[in-house]
Steps between C-alpha positions, in 0.01 A plus 500: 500500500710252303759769398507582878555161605775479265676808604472453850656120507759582231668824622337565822197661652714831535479494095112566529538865454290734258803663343701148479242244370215585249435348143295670206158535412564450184683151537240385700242584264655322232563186724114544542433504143701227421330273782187581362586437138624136622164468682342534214715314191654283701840653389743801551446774250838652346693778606262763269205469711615700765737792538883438570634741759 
């Protein structure tokens, strides 16, 4: 919903189309595993603990 948000008050709701505005599973899985590995150490893990697009 935050991406939405973002979208919609930077470049317009107009922007808020399928084929204009969509991000990557895979990005936001690794944003997901580094969240939880900073949950749990207390610290960002390096860039080999998840994949690099």
């Amino acid at each position: 919903m935050k991406y939405l948000v973002t979208v919609a008050e930077t470049v317009g709701e107009e922007w808020l189309q399928p084929h204009l505005f969509r991000f990557g599973a895979s990005s936001l899985l690794n944003d997901v595993l580094l969240q939880r590995q900073k949950l749990a150490t207390g610290h960002y893990s390096g860039p080999d603990y998840v994949t690099i697009d």
